[in-house]
C-alpha positions as CSV (number, residue, x, y, z in Angstrom):
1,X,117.8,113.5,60.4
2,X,115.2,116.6,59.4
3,X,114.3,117.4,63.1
4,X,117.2,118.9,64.1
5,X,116.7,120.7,67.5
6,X,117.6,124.8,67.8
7,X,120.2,126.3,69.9
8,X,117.8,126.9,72.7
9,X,116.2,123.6,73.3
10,X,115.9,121.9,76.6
11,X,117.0,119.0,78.4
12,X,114.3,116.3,77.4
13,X,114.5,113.5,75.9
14,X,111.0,113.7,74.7
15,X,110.5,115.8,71.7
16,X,106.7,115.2,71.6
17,X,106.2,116.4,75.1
18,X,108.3,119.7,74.7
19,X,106.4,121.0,71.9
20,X,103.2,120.1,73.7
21,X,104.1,121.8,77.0
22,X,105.7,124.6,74.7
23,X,102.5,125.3,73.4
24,X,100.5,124.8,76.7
25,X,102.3,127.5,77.4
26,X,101.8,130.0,74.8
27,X,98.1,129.1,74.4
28,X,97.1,130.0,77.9
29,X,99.4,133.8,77.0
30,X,97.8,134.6,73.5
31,X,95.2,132.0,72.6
32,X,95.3,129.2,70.3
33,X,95.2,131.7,67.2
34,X,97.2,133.8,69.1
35,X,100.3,131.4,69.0
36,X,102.1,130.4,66.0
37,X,103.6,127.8,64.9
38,X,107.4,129.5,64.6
39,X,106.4,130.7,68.5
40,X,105.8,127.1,69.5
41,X,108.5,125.7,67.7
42,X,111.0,128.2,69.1
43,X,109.8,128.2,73.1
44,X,110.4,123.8,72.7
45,X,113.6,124.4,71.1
46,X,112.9,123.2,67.5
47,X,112.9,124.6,64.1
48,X,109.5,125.4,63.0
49,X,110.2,122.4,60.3
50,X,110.7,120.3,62.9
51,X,108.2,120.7,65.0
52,X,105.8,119.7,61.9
53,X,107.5,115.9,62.2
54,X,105.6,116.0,64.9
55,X,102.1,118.0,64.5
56,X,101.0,118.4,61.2
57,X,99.2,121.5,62.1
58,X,99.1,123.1,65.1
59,X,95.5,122.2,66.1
60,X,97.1,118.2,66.2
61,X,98.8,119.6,69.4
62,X,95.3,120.4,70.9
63,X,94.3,117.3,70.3
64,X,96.9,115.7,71.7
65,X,96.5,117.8,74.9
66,X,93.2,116.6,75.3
67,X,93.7,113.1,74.8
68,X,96.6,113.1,76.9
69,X,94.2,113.5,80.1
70,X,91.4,111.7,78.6
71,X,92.9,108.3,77.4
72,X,94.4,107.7,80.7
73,X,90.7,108.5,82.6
74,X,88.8,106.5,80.4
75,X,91.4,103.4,80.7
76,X,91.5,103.7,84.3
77,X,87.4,103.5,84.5
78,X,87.5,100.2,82.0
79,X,90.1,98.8,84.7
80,X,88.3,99.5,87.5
81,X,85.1,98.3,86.3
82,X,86.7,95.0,86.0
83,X,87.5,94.3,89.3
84,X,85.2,93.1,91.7
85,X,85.6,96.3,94.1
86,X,82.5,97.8,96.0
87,X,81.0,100.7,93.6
88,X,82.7,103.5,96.9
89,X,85.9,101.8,96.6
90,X,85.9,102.0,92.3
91,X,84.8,105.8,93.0
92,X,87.4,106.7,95.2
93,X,90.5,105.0,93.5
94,X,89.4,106.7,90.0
95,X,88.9,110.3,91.8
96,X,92.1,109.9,93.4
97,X,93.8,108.7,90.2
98,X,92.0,111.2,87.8
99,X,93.5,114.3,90.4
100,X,96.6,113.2,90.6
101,X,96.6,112.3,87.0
102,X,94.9,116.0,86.0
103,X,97.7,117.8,88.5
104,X,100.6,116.0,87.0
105,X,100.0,116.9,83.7
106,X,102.3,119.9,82.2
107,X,98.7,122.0,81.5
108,X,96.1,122.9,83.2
109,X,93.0,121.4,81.4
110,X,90.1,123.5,82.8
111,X,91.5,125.7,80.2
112,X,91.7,123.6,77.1
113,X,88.2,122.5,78.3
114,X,86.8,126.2,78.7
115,X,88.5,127.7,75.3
116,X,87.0,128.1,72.5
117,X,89.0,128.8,69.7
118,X,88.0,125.3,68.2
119,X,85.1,123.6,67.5
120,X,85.6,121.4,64.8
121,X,84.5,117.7,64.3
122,X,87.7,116.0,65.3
123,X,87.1,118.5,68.7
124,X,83.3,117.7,69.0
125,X,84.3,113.5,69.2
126,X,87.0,114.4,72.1
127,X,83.9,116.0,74.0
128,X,81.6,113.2,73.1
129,X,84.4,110.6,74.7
130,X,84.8,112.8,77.7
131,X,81.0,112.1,78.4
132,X,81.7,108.5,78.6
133,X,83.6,109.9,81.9
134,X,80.4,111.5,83.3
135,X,78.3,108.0,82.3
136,X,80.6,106.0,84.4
137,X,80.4,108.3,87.5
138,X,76.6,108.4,86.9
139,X,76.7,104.2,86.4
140,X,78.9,104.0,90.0
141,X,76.6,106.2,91.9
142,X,73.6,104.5,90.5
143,X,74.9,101.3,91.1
144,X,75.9,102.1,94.7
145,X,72.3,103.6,95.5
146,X,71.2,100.2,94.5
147,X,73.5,98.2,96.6
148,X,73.3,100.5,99.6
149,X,76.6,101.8,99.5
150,X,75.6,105.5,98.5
151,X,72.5,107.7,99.9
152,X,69.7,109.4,97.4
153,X,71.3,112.0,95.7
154,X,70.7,113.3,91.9
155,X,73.4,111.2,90.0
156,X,73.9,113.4,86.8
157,X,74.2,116.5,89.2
158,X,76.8,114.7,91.6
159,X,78.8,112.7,89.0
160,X,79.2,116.7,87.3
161,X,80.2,118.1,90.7
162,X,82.5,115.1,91.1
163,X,84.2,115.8,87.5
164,X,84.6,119.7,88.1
165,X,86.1,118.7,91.7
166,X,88.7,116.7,90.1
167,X,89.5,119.1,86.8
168,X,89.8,122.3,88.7
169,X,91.5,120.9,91.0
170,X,94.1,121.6,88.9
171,X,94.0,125.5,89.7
172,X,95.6,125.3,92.2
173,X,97.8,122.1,92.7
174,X,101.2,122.7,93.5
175,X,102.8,120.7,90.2
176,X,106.2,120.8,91.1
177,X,105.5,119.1,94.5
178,X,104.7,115.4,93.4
179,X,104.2,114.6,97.5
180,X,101.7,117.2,97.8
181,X,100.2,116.7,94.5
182,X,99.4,113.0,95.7
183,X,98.0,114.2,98.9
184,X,95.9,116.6,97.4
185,X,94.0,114.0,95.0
186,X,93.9,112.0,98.6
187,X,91.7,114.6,100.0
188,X,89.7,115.7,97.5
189,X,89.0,111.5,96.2
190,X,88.2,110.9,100.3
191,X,86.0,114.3,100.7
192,X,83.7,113.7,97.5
193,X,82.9,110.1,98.5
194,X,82.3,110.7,101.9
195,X,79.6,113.3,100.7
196,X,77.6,110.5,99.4
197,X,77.9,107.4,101.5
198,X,74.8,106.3,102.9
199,X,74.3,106.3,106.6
200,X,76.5,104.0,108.7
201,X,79.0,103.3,106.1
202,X,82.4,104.2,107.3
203,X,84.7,105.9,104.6
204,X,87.6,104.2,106.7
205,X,86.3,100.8,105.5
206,X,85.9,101.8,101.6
207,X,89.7,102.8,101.9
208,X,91.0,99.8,103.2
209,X,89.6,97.9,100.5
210,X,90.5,100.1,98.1
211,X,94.4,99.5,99.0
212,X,94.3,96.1,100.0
């Protein structure tokens, strides 16, 4: 009761997500100051009233878009570093993960990450966990250089490259095509660690143990 739902809104079952992809949608037309909150609320189908049940203000629904492609990188890294994978085969399964993950999404986060509209606290600690994404890359490649799994390469330039392969990716996934999306994170997770394999290390062989 309170959160009733306009004339207009659409066939979801999750509130939340509407009113995030609602506003993904209006950000990338007229900015985050550019939107307001009655414009959010009425492209998601909601009373303006309603739509505060949900975000307190409408920077919360930044927020939320940002930590609803960074919480499931970050746990996927933590997971992976558990197992007792080479360091190629860790790299490859997060980069195909993180694409796949990135494409899926209902926003494209290369713009949330280039915008600049905010750049409060709350903002600056979302950008200090998202280096913890960059420090595990760096840690894999370091770690494979060690065991001979990787050639010499500058790891905090590559693990970079490797992070701006998989967000922009983004730019031009095909998001309605789950298939292709899935392919796509395939090719670009098999071309960036084929790049740095050392010499006489098969790419083939990383996969297989990646899946088995």
């Amino acid at each position: 009761m309170g959160r009733p739902r306009s004339g207009e809104a659409p066939a979801s079952d999750d509130t939340r997500a509407d009113i995030i992809a609602a506003a993904a949608r209006l950000f990338r037309a007229k900015g985050i100051a550019g939107a307001s909150v009655r414009e959010i609320a009425a492209e998601a189908g909601l009373r303006k009233a309603s739509l505060y049940y949900y975000f307190p203000a409408k920077e919360d629904i930044v927020y939320a878009m940002i930590e609803g492609v960074l919480a499931p990188a970050l746990d996927m890294q933590k997971k992976l570093s558990a197992t007792a994978l080479s360091e190629a085969a860790r790299l490859y399964l997060y980069l195909r993960f993180d694409v796949e993950m990135l494409c899926a999404a209902p926003y494209d986060c290369t713009w949330l990450l280039s915008h600049g509209d905010l750049s409060d606290t709350r903002l600056a600690a979302h950008w200090k966990e998202r280096e913890k994404l960059l420090g595990w890359l760096r840690a894999r490649l370091r770690e494979g250089q060690a065991k001979g799994e990787f050639a010499a390469c500058d790891g905090a330039t590559v693990a970079k490259a490797m992070l701006a392969a998989t967000e922009y990716s983004v730019t031009w996934a095909e998001r309605e095509d789950r298939a292709r999306i899935r392919k796509n994170a395939e090719e670009v997770a098999a071309l960036l660690v084929r790049g740095v394999l050392a010499e006489g290390k098969r790419f083939d062989d990383v996969k297989a143990e990646a899946l088995s």
